[in-house]
C-alpha positions in Angstrom: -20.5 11.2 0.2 -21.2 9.9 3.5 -19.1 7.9 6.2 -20.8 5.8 9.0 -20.4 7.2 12.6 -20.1 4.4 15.6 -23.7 4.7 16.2 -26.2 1.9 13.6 -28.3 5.0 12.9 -26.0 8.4 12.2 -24.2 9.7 9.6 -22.0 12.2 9.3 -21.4 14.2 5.9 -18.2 14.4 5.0 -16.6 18.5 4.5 -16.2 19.7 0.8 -12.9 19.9 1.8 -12.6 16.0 3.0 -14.2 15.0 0.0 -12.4 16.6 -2.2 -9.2 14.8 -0.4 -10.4 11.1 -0.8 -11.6 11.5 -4.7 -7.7 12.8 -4.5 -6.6 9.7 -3.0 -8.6 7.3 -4.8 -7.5 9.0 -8.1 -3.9 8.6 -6.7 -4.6 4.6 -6.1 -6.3 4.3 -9.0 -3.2 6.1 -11.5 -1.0 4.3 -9.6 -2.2 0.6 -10.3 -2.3 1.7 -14.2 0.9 1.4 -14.4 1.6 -1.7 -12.6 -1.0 -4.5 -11.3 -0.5 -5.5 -7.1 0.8 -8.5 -8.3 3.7 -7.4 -10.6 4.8 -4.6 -7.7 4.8 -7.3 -4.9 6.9 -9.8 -7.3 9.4 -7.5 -7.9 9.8 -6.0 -4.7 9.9 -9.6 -3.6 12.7 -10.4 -5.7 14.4 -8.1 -5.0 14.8 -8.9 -1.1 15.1 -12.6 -2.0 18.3 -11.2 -4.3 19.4 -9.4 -1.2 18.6 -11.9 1.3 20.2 -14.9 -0.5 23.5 -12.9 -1.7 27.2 -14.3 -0.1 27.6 -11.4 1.6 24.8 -11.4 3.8 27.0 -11.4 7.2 27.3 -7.4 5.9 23.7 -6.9 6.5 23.3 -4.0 9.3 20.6 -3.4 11.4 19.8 -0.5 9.4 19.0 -2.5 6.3 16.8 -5.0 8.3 14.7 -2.1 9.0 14.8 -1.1 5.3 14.0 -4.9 4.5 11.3 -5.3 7.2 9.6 -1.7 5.2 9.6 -3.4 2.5 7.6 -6.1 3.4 5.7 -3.3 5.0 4.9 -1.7 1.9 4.0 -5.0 0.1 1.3 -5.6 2.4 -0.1 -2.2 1.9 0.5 -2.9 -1.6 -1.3 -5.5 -1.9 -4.6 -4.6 0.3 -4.8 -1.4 -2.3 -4.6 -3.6 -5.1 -7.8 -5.4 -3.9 -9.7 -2.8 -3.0 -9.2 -1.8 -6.4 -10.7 -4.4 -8.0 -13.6 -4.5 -5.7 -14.5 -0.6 -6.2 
């Protein structure tokens, strides 16, 4: 497995040890998306901040969940970039 260094012509092997740790990671994507596509986590963690953002008792809304709603969004982002990549590997 090899990674590109900054120069056009180099390349750096990767450690048994680091490559060992990305077929880890990309086994971890990959399991995770066989339970759920992008698409169906992203819609349901949508839905439910549009349940929370659209309830009649938003004026109770502390700063603390505004951090947990802006993580959210956070995480479908990620989410969703994963969920590409796997269908392009």
């Amino acid at each position: 497995m090899f990674i590109n260094a900054k120069s056009a012509n180099a390349q750096n092997t990767l450690s048994e040890a680091e490559a060992q740790m990305l077929m880890q990671q990309h086994e971890t994507v990959k399991e995770f998306f066989r339970r759920d596509s992008s698409v169906e986590i992203v819609n349901s963690l949508n839905t439910l901040v549009e349940t929370f953002l659209f309830a009649e008792d938003l004026d109770n809304v502390t700063p603390e969940m505004r951090v947990h709603i802006a993580n959210q969004l956070r995480v479908v982002t990620l989410i969703t970039e994963l969920g590409e990549m796997m269908v392009k590997c």
